[in-house]
C-alpha positions in Angstrom: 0.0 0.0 0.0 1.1 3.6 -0.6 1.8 4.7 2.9 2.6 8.3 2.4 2.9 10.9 -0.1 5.4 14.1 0.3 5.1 16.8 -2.7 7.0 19.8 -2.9 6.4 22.2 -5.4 4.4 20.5 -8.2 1.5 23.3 -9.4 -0.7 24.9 -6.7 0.8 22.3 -4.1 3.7 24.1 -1.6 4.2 21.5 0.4 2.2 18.7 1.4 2.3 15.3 3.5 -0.3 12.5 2.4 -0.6 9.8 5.1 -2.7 6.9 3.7 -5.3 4.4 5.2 -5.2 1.0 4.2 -8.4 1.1 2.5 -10.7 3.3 1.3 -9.4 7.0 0.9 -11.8 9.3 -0.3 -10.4 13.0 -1.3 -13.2 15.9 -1.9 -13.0 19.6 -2.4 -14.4 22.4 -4.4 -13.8 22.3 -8.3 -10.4 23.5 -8.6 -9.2 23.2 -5.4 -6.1 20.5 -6.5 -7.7 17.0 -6.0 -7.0 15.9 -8.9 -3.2 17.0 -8.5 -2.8 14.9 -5.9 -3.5 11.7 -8.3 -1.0 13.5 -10.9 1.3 13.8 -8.6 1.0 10.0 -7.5 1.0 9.5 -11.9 4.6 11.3 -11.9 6.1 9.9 -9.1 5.5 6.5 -11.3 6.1 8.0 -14.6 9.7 9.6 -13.2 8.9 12.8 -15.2 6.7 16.0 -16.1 6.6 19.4 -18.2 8.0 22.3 -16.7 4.9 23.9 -17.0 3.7 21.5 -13.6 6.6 23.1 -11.8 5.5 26.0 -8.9 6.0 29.0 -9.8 9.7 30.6 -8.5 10.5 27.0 -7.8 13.5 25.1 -9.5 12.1 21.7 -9.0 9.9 19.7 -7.5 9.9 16.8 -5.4 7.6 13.5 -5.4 8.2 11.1 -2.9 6.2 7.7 -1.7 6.8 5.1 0.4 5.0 2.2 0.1 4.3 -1.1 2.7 5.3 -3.9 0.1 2.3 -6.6 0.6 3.0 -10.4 1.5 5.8 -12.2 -1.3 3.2 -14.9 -2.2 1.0 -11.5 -3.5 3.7 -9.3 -5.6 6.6 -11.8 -5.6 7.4 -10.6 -9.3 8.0 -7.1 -7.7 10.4 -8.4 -5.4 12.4 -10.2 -7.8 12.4 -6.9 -10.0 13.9 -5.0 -7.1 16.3 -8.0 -6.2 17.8 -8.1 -9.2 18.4 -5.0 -9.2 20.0 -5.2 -5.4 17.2 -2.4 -4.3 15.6 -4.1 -1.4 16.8 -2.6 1.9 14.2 -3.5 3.6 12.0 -6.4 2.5 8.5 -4.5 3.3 9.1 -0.9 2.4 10.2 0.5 -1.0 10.9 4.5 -1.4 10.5 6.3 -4.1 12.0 9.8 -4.4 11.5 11.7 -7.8 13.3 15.1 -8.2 12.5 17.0 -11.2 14.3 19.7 -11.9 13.6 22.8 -14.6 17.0 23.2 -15.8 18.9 19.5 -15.1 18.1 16.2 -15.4 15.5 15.0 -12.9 16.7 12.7 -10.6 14.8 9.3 -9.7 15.7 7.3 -6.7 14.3 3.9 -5.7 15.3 3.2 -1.7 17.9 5.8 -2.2 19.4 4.3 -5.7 19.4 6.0 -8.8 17.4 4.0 -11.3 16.2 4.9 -15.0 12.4 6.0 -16.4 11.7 3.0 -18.0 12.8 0.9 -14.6 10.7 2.8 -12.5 7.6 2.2 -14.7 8.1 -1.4 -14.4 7.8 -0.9 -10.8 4.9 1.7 -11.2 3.1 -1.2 -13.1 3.3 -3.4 -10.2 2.5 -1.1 -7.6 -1.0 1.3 -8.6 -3.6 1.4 -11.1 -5.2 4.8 -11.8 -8.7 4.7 -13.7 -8.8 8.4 -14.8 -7.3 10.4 -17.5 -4.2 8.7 -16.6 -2.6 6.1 -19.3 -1.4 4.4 -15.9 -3.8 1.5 -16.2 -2.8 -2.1 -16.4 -6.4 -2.8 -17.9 -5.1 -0.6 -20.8 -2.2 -3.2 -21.5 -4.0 -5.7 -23.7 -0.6 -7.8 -22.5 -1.9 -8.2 -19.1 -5.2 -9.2 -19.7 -3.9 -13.0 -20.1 -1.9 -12.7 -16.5 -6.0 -11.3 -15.3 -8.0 -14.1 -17.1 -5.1 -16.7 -15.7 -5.5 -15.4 -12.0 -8.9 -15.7 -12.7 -9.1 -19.1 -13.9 -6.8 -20.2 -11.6 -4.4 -21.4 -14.3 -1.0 -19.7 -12.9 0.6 -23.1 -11.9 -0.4 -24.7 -15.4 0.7 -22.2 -17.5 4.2 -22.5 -15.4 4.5 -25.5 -16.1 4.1 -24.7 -19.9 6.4 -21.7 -19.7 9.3 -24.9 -18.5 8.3 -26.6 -21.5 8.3 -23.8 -23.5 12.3 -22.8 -22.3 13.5 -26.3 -22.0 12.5 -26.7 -26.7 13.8 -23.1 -27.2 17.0 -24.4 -26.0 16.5 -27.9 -28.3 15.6 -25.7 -31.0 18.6 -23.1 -30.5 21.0 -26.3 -30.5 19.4 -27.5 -33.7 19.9 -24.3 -35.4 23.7 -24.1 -34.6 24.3 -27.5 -35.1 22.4 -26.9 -39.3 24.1 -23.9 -39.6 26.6 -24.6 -42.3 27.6 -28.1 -43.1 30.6 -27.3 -45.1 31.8 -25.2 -42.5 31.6 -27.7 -39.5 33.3 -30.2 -42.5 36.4 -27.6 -42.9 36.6 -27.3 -38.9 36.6 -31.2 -38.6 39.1 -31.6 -41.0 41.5 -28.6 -39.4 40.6 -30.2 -35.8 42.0 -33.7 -36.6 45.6 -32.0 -37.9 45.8 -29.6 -34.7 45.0 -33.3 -32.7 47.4 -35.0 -35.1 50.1 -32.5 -34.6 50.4 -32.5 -30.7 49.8 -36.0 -30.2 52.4 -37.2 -32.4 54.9 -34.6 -30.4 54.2 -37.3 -27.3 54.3 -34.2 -25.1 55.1 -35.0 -21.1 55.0 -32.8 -18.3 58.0 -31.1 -16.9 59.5 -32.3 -20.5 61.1 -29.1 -21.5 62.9 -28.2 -17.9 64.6 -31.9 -18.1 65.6 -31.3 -21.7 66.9 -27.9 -20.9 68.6 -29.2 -18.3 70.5 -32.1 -19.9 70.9 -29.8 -22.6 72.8 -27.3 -19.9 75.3 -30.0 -18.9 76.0 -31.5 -22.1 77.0 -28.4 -23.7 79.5 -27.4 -20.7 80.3 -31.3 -20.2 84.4 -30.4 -20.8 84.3 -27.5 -18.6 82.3 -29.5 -15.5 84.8 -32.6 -15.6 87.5 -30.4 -15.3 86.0 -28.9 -12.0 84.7 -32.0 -10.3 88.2 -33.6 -11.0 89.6 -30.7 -9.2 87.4 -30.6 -6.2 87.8 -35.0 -6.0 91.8 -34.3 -5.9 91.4 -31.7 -3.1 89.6 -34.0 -1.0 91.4 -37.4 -1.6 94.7 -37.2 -3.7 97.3 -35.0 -4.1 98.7 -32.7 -7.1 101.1 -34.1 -9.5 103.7 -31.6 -7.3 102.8 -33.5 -3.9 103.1 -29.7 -2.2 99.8 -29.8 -0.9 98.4 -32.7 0.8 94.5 -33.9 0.2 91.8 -33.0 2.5 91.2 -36.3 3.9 94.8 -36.7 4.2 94.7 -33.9 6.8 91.2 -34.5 8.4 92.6 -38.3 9.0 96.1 -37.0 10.9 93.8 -35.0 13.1 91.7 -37.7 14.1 95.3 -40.1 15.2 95.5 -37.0 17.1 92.5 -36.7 18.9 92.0 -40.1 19.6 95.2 -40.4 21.4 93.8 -37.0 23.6 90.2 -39.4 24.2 92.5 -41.8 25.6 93.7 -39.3 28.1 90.5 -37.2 28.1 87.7 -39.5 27.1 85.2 -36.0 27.6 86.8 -35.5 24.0 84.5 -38.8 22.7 82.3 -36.9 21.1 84.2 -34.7 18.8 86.6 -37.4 17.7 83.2 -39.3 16.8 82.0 -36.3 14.9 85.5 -35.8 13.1 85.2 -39.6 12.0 81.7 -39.0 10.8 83.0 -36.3 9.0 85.6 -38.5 7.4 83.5 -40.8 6.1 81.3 -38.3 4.5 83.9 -36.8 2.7 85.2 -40.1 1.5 82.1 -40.6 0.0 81.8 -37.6 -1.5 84.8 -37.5 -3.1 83.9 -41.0 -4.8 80.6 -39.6 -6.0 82.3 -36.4 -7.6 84.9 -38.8 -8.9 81.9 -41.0 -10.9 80.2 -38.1 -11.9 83.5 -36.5 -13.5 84.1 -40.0 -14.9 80.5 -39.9 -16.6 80.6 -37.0 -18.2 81.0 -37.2 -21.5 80.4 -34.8 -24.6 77.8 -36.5 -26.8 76.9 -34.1 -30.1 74.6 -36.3 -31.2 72.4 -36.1 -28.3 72.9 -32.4 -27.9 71.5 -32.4 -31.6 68.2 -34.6 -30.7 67.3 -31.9 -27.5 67.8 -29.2 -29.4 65.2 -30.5 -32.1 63.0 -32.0 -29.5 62.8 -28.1 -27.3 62.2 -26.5 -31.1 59.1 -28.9 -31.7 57.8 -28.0 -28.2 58.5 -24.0 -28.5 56.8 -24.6 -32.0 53.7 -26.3 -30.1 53.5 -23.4 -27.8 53.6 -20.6 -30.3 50.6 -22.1 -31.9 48.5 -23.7 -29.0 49.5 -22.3 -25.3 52.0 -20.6 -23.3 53.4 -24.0 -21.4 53.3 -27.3 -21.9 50.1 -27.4 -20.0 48.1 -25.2 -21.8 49.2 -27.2 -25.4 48.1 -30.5 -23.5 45.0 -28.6 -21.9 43.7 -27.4 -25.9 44.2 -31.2 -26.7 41.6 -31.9 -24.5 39.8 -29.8 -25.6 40.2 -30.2 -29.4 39.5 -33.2 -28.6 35.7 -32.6 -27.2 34.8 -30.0 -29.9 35.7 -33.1 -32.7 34.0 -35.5 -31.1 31.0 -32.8 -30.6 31.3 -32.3 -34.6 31.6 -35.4 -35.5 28.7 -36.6 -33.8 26.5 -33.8 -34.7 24.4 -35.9 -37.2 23.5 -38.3 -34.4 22.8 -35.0 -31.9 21.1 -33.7 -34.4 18.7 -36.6 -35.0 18.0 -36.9 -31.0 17.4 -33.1 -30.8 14.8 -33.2 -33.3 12.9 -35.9 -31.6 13.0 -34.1 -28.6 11.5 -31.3 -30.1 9.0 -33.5 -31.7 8.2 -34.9 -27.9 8.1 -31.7 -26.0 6.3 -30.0 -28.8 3.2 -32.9 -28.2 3.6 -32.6 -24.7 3.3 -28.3 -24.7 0.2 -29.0 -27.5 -1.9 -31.2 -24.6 -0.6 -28.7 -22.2 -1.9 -25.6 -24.2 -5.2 -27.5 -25.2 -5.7 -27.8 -21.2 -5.2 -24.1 -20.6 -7.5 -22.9 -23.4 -10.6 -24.9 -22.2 -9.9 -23.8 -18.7 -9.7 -19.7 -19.8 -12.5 -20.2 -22.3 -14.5 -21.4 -18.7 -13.5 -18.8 -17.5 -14.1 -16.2 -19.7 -17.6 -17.2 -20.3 -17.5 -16.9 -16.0 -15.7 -13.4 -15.9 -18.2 -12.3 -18.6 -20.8 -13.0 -16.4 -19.5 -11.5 -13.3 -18.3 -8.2 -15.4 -22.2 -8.2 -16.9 -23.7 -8.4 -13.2 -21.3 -5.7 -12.1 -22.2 -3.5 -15.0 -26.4 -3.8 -14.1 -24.8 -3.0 -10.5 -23.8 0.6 -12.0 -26.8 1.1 -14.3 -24.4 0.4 -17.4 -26.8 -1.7 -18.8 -25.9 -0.6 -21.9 -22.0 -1.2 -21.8 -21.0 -4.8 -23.6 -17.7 -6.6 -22.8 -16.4 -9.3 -23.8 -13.0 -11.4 -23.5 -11.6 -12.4 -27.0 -9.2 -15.5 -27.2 -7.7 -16.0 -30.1 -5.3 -18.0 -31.6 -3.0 -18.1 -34.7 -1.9 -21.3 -36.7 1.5 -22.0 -38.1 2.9 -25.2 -39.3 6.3 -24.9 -37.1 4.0 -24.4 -34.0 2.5 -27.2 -31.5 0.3 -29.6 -32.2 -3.1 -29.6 -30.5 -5.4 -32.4 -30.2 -8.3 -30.7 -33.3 -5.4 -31.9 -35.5 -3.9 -28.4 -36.1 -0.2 -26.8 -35.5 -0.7 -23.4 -33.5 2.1 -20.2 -33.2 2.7 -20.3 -29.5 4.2 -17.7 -26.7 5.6 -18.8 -23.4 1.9 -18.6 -22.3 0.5 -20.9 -24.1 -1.5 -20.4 -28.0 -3.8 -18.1 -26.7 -4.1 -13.7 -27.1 -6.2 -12.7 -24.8 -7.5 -8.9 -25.0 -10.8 -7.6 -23.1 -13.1 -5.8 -25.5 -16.0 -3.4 -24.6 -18.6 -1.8 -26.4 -19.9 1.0 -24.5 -22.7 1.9 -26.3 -25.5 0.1 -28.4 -25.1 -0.6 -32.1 -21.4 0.1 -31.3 -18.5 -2.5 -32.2 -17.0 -3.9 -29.6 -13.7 -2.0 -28.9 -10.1 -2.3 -26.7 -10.5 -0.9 -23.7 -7.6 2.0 -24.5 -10.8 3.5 -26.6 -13.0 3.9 -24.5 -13.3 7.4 -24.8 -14.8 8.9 -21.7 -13.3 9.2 -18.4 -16.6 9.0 -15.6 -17.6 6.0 -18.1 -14.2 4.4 -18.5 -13.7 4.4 -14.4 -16.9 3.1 -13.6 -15.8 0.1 -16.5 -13.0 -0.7 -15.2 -14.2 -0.4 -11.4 -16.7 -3.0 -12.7 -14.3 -5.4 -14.3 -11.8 -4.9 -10.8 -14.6 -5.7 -8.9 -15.3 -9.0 -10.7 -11.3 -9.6 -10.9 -10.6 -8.3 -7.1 -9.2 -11.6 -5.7 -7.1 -12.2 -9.1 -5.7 -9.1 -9.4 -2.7 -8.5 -7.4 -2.0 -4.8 -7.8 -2.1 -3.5 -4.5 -3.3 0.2 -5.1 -6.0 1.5 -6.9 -6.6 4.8 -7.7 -10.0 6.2 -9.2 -10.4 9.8 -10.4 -13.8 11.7 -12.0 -15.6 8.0 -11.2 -18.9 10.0 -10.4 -19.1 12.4 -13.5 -22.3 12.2 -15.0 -24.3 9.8 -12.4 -26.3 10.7 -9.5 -27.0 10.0 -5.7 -28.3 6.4 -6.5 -25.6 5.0 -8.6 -23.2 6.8 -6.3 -24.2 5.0 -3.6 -23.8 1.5 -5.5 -20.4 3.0 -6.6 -19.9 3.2 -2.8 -20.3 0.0 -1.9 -18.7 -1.4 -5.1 -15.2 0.9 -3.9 -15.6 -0.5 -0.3 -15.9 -4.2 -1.6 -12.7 -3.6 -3.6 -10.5 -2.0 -1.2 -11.1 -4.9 1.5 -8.7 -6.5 -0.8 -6.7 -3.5 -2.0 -6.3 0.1 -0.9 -8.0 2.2 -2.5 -8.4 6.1 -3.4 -11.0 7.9 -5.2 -11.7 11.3 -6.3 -15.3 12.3 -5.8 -18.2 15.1 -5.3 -20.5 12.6 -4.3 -21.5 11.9 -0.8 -23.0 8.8 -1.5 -19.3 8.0 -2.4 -17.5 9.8 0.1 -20.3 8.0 3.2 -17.9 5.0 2.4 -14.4 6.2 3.4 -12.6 4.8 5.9 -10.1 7.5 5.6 -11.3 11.2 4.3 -9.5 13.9 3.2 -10.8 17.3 2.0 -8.1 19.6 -0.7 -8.6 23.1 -0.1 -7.2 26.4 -1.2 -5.8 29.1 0.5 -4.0 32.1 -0.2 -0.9 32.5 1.3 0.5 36.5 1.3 0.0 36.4 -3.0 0.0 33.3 -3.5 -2.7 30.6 -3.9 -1.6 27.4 -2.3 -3.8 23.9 -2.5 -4.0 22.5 1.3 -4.5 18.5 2.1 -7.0 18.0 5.7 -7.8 14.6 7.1 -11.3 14.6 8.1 -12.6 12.9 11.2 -15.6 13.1 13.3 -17.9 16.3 13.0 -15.2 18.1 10.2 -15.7 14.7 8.4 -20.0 15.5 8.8 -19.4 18.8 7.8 -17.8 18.1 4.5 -20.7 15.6 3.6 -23.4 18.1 4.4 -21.4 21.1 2.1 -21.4 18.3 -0.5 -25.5 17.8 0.1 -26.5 21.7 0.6 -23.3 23.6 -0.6 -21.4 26.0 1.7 -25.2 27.3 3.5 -26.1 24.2 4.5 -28.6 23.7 7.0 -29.4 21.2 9.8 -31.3 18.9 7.8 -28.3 18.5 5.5 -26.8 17.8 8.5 -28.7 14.8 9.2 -28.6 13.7 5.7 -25.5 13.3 5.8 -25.5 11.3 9.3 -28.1 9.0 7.7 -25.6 8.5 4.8 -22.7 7.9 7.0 -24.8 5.6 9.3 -26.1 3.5 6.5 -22.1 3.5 5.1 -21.3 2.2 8.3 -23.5 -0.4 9.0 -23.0 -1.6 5.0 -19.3 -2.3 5.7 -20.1 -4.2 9.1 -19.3 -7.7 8.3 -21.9 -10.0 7.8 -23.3 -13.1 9.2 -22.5 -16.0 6.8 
């Protein structure tokens, strides 16, 4: 429900602060006085934008906010998703929405203090109010819609889910298809190209950590000369001496100082343990020099194996240049290459299965679409009847309606069971649009031409009353309802406004009292002037003020005391209308 309104600066309307009830609000005033600029204002706040011309007067903008009470998620869960996916929900059951616009700049639209576009705030707007008026802000208006109303209605929602899964699941059968028929010869040159790219890194035999061994061996074999010199070097330094004897070997020394400290241990056996680590020491230079003496011994220039690394490191830096960085990446795209071949190759077979799928889900959505057309042709014959009923309600005995379903065949649609192939939406076959004819002899028409504005609301109000628990948009507005009718139908309008806003809130514009008996919030728009200026002034009436108002709008401004009671009687019988009922 709207919960408040705040405008600044929009026309005769300084500044004002709207706090809705959450059901019937009723606004009255003299002709003039800016009642209806209180629905325009609620009609820009959801359109985002205005003419400068609606701007006050010495003002630079104005400013439109609401805040609405988001209703339960079972009743407006395709709101919430809208404002999820757009990470706007800062708290789950309020939404805020602040419009700025501004003569000389762009206006500025905020939804729970995020900037968001026009056209997203008139999804939003969609979801949130209906205004039966002058306004273009009707969802009745949206021949689009009038399948999600007749669905509600019928109670088909869960059905026409379940065709909406079907539907998805063949567009992505039928988008394979059409990649997979695209061009033959092409898929033939890629298959071809595929098996050489395949062809060329298998036969390399290609190994992990290949290339640092090679490159490696390659390293040692091309200094082999230079490393046997130097290992033969270090082995004669630790076990033999030079060719001039000057200099004894390593272990030579290392072994006269262990003689020497054993013979200490035999005086001083607290020595033990260095003459044990000494002898360790020994033997692990003995065997050190042995190993540098094999590996000096095994080394060995070989120019014919320097020749095979060399080729084998140019093969792999050729692999890399063509199909990844590393070794990894060539053998991670022969995976790879190797999928998309087998996917190509067996594209005749996929293809085959993906048509009989098709075939299959396409039978399946044409029993599925056949069951949801019988059940919204019941039900069109049903709403018909209710929107007739509610039509003799408001003397509008005159006014035809009826709900057109139609559908379209087409060869490459779904099958239903009378034999015939059908075009087909995520919906189902069916357009549904709601057609009125408002006066005899007349052809039946959209609703968008129904020309009057009185007639159009009190259409409409008919058709929401026969839709009320289908329909999930939580706020209604109605503005100039009562033009042209009198005291009677007013008072059936009444009742009809009350019935509806026990499942919505609900605002109406009236100069009836028969209309205005039924609020169960008033509110009276006002003008006063303020120094030079006129200004348009918002009361909530309660109690005797709300008596008062009634009575002006029986007598005029001179009323007397028996307008007085006239308008107790009409509150009294309001009242005891709305009192709920013995079943």
């Amino acid at each position: 429900m709207l919960v408040e309104l705040r405008v600044k600066n929009l026309g005769i309307i300084e500044d004002m602060n709207w706090r809705l009830d959450d059901g019937l609000n009723i606004i009255t005033g003299e002709t003039g006085a800016g009642k209806s600029l209180v629905i325009d204002a609620v009609e820009l706040l959801l359109a985002g934008k205005a003419d400068e011309e609606v701007i006050r007067h010495g003002a630079d903008q104005a400013q439109i906010e609401g805040v609405f009470s988001l209703p339960p998620k079972e009743n407006l869960s395709s709101l919430r998703e809208l404002l999820a996916e757009k990470e706007l929900v800062a708290d789950e059951d309020t939404l805020v929405i602040d419009c700025q616009l501004r003569r000389k700049s762009p206006d500025i639209i905020r939804v729970n203090g995020h900037a968001v576009p026009k056209a997203f705030l008139r999804q939003i707007g969609s979801l949130l109010v209906d205004i039966h008026g002058q306004s273009d802000h009707l969802s009745l208006f949206d021949s689009k819609s009038h399948l999600d109303f007749l669905d509600a209605y019928a109670h088909t929602m869960e059905l026409r889910q379940d065709f909406n899964a079907k539907a998805k699941e063949l567009h992505k059968v039928e988008q394979e298809l059409k990649a997979l028929e695209k061009d033959e010869q092409e898929r033939a040159r890629r298959e071809e190209f595929l098996r050489f790219q395949l062809e060329e890194i298998s036969r390399a035999q290609l190994k992990e950590g290949e290339e640092q061994e090679l490159e490696r061996e390659r390293d040692i074999l091309a200094s082999a000369e230079k490393l046997k010199t130097i290992s033969y070097e270090a082995y004669r330094a630790l076990y033999e001496e030079d060719a001039s004897g000057q200099a004894a070997p390593a272990l030579d020394k290392l072994n006269e100082a262990a003689q020497a400290i054993k013979k200490l241990v035999e005086i001083d056996p607290s020595l033990k343990p260095q003459m044990d680590f000494l002898e360790e020491t020994i033997d692990g230079l003995t065997e050190t020099a042995r190993s540098v003496r094999a590996y000096s011994d095994g080394l060995e220039y070989d120019p014919n194996r320097l020749e095979e690394i060399e080729s084998r490191l140019e093969l792999i830096r050729g692999l890399k240049r063509k199909y990844g960085q590393t070794v990894s990446e060539v053998l991670a795209y022969l995976t790879k290459a190797q999928k998309e071949l087998d996917e190509v190759s067996n594209s005749a077979e996929r293809s085959a299965r993906l048509k009989e799928t098709s075939a299959s889900l396409k039978q399946a959505m044409g029993q599925m679409a056949a069951r949801l057309s019988a059940e919204r042709a019941k039900a069109a014959e049903k709403l018909m009847t209710e929107v007739k009923k509610e039509l003799n309600d408001l003397n509008m005995t005159q006014v035809e309606f009826q709900v057109s379903l139609s559908r379209e065949k087409d060869e490459d649609g779904i099958p239903l069971p009378d034999g015939q192939s059908y075009a087909f939406g995520n919906e189902g076959v069916d357009t549904v649009e709601f057609m009125a004819s408002t006066n005899p002899g007349e052809p039946l028409k959209p609703l968008a031409k129904i020309a009057s504005t009185g007639e159009l609301s009190r259409f409409t109000l008919a058709l929401k009353g026969a839709l009320s628990e289908a329909d999930h948009i939580p706020v209604l507005i109605f503005d100039e309802i009562d033009i042209g009718i009198g005291g009677r139908s007013g008072e059936i309008i009444g009742k009809k406004l009350s019935s509806l806003a026990r499942n919505h809130q609900v605002v109406c514009v009236t100069h009836l009292p028969q209309i205005a008996a039924f609020a169960d919030a008033h509110f009276s728009v006002h003008k006063e002037l303020a120094g030079a200026r006129t200004l348009s002034m918002l009361e909530s009436l309660e109690d005797e003020a709300r008596l008062k108002e009634l009575a002006i709008m029986l007598a005029g401004d001179h009323y007397t005391e028996t307008a007085l009671n006239n308008a107790r009687e009409l509150m009294h019988k309001a009242e005891s209308w709305k009192k709920p009922r013995p079943d």
